[in-house]
MARSE-168057 format. One record per atom (N, C-alpha, C): x, y, z. Coordinates in steps of 0.2 Angstrom, whole numbers, plus 5000, padded with zeros to 4 digits. Example, Ala and Ser with C-alpha at 12.3 -4.5 7.8 and 13.67 -1.06 7.14 Angstrom:
% MARSE-168057
506649725039
506249785039
506649845039
506449895035
506849955036
506450005039
***
This chain:
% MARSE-168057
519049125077
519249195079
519249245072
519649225068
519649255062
518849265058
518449215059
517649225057
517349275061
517549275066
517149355070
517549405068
518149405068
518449485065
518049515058
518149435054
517749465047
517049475047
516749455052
516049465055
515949535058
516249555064
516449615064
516549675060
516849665055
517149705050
516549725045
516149675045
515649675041
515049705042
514949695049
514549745054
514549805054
515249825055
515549895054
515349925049
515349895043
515449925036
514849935036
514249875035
513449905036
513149945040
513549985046
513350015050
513450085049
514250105045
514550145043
514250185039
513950135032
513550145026
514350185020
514850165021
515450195018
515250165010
515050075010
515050055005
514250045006
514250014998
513450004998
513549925005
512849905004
512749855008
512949765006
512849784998
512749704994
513549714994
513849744992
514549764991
514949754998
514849765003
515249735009
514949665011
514349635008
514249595009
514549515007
514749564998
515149524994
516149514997
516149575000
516849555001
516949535007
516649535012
516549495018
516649415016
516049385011
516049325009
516749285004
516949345002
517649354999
518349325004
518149375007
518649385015
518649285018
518149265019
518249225023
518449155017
518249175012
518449125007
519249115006
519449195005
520249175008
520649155013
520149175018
520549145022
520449075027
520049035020
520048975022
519448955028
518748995030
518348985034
517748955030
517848975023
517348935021
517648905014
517248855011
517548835005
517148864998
517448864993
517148904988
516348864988
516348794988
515748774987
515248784992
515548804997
515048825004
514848915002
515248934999
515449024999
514949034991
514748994989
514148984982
513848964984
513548924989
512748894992
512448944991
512549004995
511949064996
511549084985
512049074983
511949084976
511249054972
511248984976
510848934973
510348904980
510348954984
509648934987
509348964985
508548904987
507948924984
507548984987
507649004993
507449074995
507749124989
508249124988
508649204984
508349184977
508049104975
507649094969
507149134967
506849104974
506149114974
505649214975
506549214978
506549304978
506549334971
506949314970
507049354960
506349334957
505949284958
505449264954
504849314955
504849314962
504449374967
504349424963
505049454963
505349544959
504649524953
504749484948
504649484940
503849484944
503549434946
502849444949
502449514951
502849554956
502749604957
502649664951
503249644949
503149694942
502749694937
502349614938
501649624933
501149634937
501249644943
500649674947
500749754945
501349784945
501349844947
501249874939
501449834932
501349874928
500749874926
500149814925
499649804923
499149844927
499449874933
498849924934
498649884942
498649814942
498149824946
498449804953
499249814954
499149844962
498849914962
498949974957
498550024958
497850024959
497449964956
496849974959
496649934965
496949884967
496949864973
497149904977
497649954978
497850034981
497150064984
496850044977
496250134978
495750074979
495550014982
495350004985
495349984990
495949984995
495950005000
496050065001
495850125000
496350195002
495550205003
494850175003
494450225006
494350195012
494850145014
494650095021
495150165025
495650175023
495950245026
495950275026
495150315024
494950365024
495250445025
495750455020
496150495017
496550535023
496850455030
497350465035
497850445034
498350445035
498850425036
499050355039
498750365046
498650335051
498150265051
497650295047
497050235047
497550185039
497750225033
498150195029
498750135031
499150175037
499550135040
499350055042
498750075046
498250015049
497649955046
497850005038
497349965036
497949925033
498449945030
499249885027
499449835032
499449865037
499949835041
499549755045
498849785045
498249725047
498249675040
498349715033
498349665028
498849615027
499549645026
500149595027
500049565032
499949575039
499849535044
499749465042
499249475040
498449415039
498649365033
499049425028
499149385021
499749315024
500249375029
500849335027
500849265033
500249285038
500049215044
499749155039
499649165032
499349085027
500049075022
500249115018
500849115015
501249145017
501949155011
502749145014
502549225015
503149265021
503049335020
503549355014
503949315011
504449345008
503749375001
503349304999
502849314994
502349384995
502349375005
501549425004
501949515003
502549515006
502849565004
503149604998
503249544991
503249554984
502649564984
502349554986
501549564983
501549644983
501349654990
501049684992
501649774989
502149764992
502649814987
502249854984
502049824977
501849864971
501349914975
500849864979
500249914981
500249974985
500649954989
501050024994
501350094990
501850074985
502050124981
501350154978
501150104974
500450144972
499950184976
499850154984
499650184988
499950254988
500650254990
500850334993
500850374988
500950344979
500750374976
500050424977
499650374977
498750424977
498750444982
499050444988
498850484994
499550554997
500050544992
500550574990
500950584998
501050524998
501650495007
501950475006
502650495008
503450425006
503250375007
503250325001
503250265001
503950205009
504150255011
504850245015
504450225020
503850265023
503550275029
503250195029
502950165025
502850115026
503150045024
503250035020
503950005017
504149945023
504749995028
505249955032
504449915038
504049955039
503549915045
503049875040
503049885035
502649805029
503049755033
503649765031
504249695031
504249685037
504349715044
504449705052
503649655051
502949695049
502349645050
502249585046
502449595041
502749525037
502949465043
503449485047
503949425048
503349435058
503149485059
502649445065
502049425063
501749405058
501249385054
501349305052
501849305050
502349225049
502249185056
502249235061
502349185068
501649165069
501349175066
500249145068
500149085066
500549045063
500348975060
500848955058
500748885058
501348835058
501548845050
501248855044
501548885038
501848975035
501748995041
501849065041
502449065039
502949025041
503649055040
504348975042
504648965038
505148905039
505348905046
505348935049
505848935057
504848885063
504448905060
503748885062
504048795061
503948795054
504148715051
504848695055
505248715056
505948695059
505648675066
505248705067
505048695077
504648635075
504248625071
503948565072
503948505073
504548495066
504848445063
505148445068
505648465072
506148465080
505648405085
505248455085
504648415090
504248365088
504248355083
503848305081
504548225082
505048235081
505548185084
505948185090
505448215096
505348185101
504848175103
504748165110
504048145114
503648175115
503748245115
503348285117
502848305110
502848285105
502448285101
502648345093
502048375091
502248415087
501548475090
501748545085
501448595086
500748595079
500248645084
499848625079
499648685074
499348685070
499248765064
499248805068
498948815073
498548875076
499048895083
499448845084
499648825091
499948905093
500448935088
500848995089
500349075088
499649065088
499149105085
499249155090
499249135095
498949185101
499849235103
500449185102
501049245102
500949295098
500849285091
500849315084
500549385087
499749375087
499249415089
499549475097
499949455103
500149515105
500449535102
500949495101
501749555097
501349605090
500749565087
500649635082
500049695084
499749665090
499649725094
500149785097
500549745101
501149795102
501549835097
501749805091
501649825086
501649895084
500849875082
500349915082
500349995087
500449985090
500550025098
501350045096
501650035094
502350045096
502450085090
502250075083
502250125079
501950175080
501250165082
500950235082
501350285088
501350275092
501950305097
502650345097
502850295093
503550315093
503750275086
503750235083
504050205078
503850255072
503350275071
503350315066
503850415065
503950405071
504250465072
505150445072
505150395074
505950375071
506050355066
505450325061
505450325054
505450395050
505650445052
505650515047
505850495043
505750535035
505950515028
506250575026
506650645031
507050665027
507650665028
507850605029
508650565025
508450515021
507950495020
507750435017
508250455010
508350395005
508950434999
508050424995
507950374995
507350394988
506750414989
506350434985
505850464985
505450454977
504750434980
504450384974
504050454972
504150494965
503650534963
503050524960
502550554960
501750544957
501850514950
501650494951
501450474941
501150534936
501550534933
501250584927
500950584922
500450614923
499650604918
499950624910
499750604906
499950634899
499350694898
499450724895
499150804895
498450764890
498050814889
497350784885
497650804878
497550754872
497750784866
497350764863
497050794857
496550784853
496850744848
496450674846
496850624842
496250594837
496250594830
495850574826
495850504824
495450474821
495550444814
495250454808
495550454801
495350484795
495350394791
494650374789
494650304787
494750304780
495150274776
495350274770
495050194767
494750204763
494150144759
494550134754
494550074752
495050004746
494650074741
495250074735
495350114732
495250214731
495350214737
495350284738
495950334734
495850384731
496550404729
496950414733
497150424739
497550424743
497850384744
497750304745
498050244747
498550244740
499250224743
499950244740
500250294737
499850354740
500150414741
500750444750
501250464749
501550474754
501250534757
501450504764
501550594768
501750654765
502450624764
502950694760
502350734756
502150674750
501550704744
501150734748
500450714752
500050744755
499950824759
500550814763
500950864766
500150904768
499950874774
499350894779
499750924785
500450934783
500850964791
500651044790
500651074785
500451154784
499751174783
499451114783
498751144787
498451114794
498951114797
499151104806
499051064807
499150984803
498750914805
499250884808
499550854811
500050804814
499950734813
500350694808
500050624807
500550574809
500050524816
500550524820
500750454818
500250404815
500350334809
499650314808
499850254807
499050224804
499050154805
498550124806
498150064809
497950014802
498349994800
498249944793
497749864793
497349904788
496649844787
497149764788
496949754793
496749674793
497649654800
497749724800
498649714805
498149724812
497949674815
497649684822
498149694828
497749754831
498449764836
499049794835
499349794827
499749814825
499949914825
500049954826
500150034826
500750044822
500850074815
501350074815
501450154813
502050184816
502150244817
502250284810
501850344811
502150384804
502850414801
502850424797
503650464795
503650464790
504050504786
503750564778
503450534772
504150454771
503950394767
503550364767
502950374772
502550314774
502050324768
501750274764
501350264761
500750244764
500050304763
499650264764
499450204763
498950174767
498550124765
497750114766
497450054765
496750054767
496750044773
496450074779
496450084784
496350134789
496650164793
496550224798
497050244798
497150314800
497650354799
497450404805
497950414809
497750444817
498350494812
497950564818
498150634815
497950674820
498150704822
498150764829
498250844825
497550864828
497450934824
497050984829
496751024827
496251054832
495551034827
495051004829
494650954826
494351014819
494251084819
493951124815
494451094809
495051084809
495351084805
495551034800
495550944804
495250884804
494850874801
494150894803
493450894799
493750914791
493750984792
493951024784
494450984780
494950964782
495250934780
494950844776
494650824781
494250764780
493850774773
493550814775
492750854771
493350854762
493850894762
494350914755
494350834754
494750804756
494950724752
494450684754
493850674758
493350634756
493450584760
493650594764
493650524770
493150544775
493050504779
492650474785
493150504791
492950544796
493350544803
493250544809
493150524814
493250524821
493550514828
493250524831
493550544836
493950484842
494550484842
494850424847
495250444851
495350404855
495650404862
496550404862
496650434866
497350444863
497750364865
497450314868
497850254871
497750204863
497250224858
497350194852
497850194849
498550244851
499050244848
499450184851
499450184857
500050144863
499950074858
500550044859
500449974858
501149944858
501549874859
502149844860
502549864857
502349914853
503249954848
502950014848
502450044852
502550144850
502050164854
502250214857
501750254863
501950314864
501650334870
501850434871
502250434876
502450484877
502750524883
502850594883
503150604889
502950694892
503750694894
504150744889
504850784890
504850834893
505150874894
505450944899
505950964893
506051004891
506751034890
507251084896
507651044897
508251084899
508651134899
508751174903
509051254902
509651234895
510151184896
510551174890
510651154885
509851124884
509451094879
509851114871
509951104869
510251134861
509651154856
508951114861
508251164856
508051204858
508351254862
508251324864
508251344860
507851414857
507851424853
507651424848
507551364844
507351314840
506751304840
506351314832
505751294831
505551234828
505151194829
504851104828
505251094820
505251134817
505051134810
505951104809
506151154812
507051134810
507351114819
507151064821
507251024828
507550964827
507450934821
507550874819
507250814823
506850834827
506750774831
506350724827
505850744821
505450694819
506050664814
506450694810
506750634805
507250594808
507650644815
508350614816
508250564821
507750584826
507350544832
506850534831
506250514826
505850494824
505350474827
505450554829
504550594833
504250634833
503750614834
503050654833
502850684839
503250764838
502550814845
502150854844
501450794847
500850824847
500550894851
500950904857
500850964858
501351004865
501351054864
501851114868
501551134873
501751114879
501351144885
501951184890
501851254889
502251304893
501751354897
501851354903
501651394907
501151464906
500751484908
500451544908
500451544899
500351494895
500451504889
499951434886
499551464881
499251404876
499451414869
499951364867
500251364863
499851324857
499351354850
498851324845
499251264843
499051224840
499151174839
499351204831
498951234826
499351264821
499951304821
500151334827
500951344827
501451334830
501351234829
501851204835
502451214831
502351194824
503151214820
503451264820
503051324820
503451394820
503351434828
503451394834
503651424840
504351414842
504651454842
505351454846
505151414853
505651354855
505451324860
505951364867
505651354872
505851374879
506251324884
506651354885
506851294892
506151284897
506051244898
505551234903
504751184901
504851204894
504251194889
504251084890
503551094890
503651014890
503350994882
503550934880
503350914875
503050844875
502350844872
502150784873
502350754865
502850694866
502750654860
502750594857
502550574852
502250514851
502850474847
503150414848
503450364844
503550274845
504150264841
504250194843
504450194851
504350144855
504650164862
505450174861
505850114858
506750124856
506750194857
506350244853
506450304849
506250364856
505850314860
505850404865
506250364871
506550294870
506950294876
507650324874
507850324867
508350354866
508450434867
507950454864
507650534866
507850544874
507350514877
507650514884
508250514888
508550484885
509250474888
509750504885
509650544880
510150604879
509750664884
510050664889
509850704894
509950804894
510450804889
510850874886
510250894879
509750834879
509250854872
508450884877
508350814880
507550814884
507650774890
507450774894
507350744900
506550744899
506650674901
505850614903
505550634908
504950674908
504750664914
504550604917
504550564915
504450514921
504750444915
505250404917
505550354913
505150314909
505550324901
504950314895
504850234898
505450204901
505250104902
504750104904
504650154910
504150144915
503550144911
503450214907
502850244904
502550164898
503050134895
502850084890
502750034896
503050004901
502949954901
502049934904
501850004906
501150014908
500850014902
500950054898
500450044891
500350004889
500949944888
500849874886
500449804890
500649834897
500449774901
499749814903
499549854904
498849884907
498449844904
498249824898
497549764898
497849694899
498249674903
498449634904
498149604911
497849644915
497449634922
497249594925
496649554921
496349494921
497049444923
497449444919
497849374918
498349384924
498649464925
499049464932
498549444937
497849454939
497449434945
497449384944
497249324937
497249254941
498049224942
498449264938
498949224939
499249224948
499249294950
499149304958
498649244960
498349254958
497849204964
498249134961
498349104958
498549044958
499149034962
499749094960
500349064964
500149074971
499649124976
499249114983
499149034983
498849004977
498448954980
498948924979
499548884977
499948844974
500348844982
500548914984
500748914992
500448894997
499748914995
499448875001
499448825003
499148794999
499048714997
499648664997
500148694996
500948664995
501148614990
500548624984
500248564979
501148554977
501548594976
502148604972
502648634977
503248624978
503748664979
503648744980
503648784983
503548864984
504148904978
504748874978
505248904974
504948904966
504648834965
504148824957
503648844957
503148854962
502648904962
502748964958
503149004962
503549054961
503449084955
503849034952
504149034946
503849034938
503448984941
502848974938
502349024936
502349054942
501849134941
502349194938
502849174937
503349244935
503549224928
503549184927
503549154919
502649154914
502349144918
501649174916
501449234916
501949284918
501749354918
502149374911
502549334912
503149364904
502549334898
502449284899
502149244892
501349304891
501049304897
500349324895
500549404893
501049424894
500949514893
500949544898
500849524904
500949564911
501549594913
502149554911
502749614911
502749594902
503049654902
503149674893
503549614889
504249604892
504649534888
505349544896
505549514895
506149474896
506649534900
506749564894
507249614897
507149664903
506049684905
505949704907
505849664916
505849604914
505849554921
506549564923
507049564920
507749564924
507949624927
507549674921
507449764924
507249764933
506849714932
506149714937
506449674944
507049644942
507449604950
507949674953
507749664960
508449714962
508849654966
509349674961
509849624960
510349634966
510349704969
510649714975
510449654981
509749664983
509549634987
509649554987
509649534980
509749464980
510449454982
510849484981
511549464981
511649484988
511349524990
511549554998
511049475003
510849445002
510449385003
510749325005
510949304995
511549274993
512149284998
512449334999
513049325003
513249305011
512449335011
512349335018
512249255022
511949215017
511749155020
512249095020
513049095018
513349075020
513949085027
513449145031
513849165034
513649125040
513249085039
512949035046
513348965045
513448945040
514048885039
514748905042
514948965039
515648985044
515448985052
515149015054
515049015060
515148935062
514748885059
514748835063
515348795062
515748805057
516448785054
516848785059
516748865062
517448915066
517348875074
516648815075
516448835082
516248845087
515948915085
515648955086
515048935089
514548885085
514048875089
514048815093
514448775094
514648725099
514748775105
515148825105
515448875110
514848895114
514448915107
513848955111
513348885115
513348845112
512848805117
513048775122
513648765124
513948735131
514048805135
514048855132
514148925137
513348945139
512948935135
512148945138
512048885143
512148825144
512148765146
512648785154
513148815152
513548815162
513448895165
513048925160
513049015163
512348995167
511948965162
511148985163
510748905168
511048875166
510748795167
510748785175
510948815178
511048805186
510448865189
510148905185
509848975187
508748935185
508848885184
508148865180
508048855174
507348835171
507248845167
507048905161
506748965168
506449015162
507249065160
507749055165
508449115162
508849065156
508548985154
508848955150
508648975145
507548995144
507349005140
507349085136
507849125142
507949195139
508349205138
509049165139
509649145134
509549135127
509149075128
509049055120
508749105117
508349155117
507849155116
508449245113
508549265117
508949325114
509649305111
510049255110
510549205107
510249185099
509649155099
509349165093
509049215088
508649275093
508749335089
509449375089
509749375093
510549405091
510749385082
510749315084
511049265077
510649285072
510049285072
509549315066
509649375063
509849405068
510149465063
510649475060
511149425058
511549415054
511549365048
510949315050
511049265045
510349245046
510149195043
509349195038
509049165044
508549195044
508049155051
507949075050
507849045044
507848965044
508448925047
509148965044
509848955047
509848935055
509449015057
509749015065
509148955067
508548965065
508048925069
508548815068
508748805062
509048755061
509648735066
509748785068
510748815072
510248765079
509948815082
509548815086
509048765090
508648745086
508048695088
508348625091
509048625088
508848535093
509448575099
509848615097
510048645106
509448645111
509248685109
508548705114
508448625118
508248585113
507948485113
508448495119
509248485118
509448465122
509648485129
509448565127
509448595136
508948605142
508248585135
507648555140
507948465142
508248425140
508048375140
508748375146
509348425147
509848425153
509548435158
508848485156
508348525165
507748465165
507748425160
507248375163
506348415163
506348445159
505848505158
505548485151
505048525147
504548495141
505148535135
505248525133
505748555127
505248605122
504448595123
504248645121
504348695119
504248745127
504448805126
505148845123
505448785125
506148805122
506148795114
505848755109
506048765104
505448825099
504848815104
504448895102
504948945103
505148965109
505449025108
505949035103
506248965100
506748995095
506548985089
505948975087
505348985083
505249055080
505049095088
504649145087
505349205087
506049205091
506549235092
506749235084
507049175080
507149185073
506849225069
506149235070
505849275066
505949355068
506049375073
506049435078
506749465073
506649475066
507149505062
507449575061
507149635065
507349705063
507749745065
508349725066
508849775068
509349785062
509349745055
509849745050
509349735043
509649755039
509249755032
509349675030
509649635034
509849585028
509649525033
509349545039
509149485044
508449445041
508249455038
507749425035
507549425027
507249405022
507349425014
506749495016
506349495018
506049535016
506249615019
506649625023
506949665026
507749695019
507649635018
508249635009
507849675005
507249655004
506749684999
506649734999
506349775006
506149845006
506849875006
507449855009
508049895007
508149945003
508349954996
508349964991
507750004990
507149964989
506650014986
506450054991
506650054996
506350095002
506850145003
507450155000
507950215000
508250215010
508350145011
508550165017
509350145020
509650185026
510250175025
510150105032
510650085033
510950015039
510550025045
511050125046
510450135054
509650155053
509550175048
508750175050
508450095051
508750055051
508349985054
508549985059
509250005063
509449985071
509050025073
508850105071
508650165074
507850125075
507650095070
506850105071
506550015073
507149985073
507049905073
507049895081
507649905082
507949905090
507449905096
507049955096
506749965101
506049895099
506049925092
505349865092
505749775095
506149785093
506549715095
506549695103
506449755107
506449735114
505949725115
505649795115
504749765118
504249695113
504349685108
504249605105
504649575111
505149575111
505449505114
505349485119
505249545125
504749545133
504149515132
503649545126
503249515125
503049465125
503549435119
503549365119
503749325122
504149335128
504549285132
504049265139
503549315140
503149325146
502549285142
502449295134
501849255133
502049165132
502649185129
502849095129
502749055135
502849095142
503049085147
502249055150
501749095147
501049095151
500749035147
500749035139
500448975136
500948905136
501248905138
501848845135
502248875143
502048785148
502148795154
502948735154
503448725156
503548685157
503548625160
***
């Protein structure tokens, strides 16, 4: 009794939306800990299973998909299959995760595919919301197509396979999978999409912001030049309008190290942003060599660009480059002023009074413009410097993020290794080869809500069976239903299992479940089949709660959704699936 009030209570609170979701999650699990329904080491399982593992490892995987660029380019290679619709965009993801997630885990096809969505609504400029929450719902009916699709598939098998009736074979669930994502399919374009609205959605993924075009040199300095071991300060190329933003030192590969007053030439390159008339002249007086480079020659794992805003109460209102202190206090270099109805020379960036509104493109160590950025009362980021570095760095990193994806694909396919070390495997190779930046940005890269909202959740199927709960439930399916036939036994279970799945992990309920089922076929004298299919195919039936399946965990969070937009937009899907499936079970899997 007590297990259901705190179950209740916990309902209420995710329902309500008073607290976050991971946070009623934690004190639920808290709750039943004091009160003695579960024990600390039961109330810590959810911690150290290998699903919330294999989740977090997912997060870092992802984010070397999404920083090195190529879920965007795998974005813009599907967006002309969608031919710049909404509609066809939706059809071309939702056929994709399908497909992906009927060979591999859907937790894996939905980390994946994540990145690529975002980058899609990016280039086609659609709330990422809109599709998001129906990835995750086609995820988990995608899973029902094949006996690896999804664990509650392997729980039904293994069930069957230790009775008479045999076991299930890869393809055997193929033909249920295929209506429910027809219907699906149909049920979105109808109605699901229009109860998916996105104006309460809380988030909202904005465009990516282009770095303005800036004209960027190099001036080559040859072993014994008189310049080399002369400083900035000495040269003093700022009053003939040169911006020197550092220099590329002979034989330092890869190496960019940022300018600043003391810097001592060397033999090497010297990057300088000027207006080229000025550049050449310049070049032509000290007798260097110059041309012309790309502004990504500057980016590298300690310095790159970014685009600021100044703020109405900016304190460099007012304020000319010259006495802004940004390059000696903040140690940055701005290459150029872009204000409205205004072209501001690049020889009178120092002496322009700056504007609220004015943006500033500038060049430094990353530390240096994420600090810049986060004094919010100095500049606001257009778009978060982490985010802006972590792409600089990992973008030639592409190669290595696509095989490394292809390997952890194939590691799951094949089952050569545990799924959780798969995982991990590939999310540890994305750190080591550069695909995410270092360390700090992998842990950046986990949403730690979801896992923990995951975590808490999965020891809520232990209590249950603690409090007897589930004994309760199978003698009461067993004397309400067992006298009415077998098909009212098979739509007892079959809605008892997706009830239970919306509280706690699909594996959970399919485990609760599968040998009940054994033994109320084996009370009706009937093939235990059907019955352990439909609590196959019911466990996976997850979308009325953000926490009834991992993947429904995932889009959470990055989808900006609240508790009811899954009952508003799941519910309805949850019934017509479950008609569907119970009349299809009914027709292939005869008793």
């Amino acid at each position: 009794m007590v297990t259901l009030v705190i179950l209740t209570i916990m309902i209420i609170g995710f329902i309500g939306g008073w607290l976050r979701a991971d946070l009623v999650a934690l004190i639920g699990l808290l709750l039943l800990v004091l009160t003695n329904q579960l024990t600390p080491v039961e109330a810590m399982a959810g911690f150290s299973n290998s699903v919330v593992l294999m989740i977090a490892g997912l997060f870092i995987v992802g984010a070397g998909l999404f920083h090195t660029g190529l879920a965007e380019r795998l974005g813009a290679a599907l967006i002309p299959f969608a031919k710049g619709s909404e509609v066809c965009l939706f059809l071309v993801l939702m056929v994709t995760v399908t497909l992906l997630s009927s060979l591999m885990s859907n937790t894996g096809t939905v980390a994946l595919l994540i990145p690529v969505v975002l980058a899609m609504s990016r280039q086609m400029r659609t709330s990422p919301a809109k599709l998001l929450m129906p990835l995750a719902f086609f995820s988990s009916i995608g899973g029902t197509m094949t006996l690896i699709g999804t664990p509650p598939n392997l729980v039904a098998a293994e069930t069957l396979r230790n009775t008479s009736a045999g076991t299930l074979g890869f393809f055997a669930l193929l033909p249920i999978g295929l209506v429910m994502a027809v219907v699906g399919l149909f049920y979105f374009y109808v109605i699901g999409n229009r109860l998916l609205g996105t104006s309460d959605v809380r988030a909202a993924t904005m465009p990516r912001l282009a770095v303005p075009h800036v004209s960027l040199f190099a001036l080559s300095l040859s072993k014994g030049h008189p310049l080399i071991g002369r400083t900035l300060r000495d040269v003093n190329w700022s009053r003939d309008g040169l911006i020197v933003v550092g220099e590329q030192q002979k034989g330092m590969t890869h190496r960019f190290v940022t300018a600043r007053a003391d810097t001592r030439l060397t033999e090497g390159q010297v990057y300088v942003s000027g207006a080229e008339a000025d550049v050449r002249r310049i070049a032509g007086r000290e007798g260097v060599t110059v041309e012309h480079v790309d502004l990504k020659a500057v980016y590298g794992k300690a310095a790159g660009v970014a685009v600021f805003t100044i703020p109405t109460d900016s304190p460099l209102v007012g304020r000319c480059l010259s006495d802004s202190h940004l390059r000696n206090e903040y140690r940055l270099n701005v290459l150029q002023v872009i204000r409205p109805n205004e072209e501001i020379a690049i020889t009178r960036l120092k002496d322009v009074p700056l504007e609220r509104g004015d943006m500033l493109v500038a060049q430094g160590e990353w530390g240096d413009l994420e600090r810049a950025g986060d004094e919010t009362s100095l500049l606001l980021a257009n778009e978060r410097v982490t985010d802006v570095a972590n792409r600089a760095v990992s973008e030639r990193h592409q190669l290595a993020a696509g095989l490394i994806m292809l390997m952890m694909v194939t590691l799951l396919v094949f089952e050569w290794v545990d799924p959780t070390v798969a995982v991990w495997l590939a999310a540890l190779a994305m750190v080591l080869t550069g695909a995410v930046r270092h360390m700090d940005v992998a842990y950046d890269s986990i949403q730690w809500s979801s896992l923990l909202l995951i975590a808490a959740m999965i020891p809520v199927g232990q209590a249950l069976d603690n409090a007897g709960i589930m004994a309760w439930l199978v003698t009461w399916i067993s004397d309400s239903f067992g006298q009415d036939g077998p098909v009212w036994v098979l739509v007892a279970i079959f809605l008892a299992t997706m009830a239970l799945s919306q509280i706690i992990s699909n594996t959970a309920t399919a485990v609760l479940f599968a040998p009940l089922a054994v033994s109320l076929a084996m009370a009706l004298q009937v093939s235990p089949v059907p019955f352990v299919v439909a609590v196959a195919i019911a466990a996976s039936l997850a979308f009325m709660t953000p926490f009834g399946s991992p993947t429904n965990a995932m889009v959470f969070g990055i989808g900006g959704y609240r508790f009811f937009d899954f009952v508003k937009v799941g519910l309805p899907l949850q019934v017509v699936t479950a008609v569907i499936a119970i009349f299809t079970i009914l027709l292939i899997f005869p008793f």
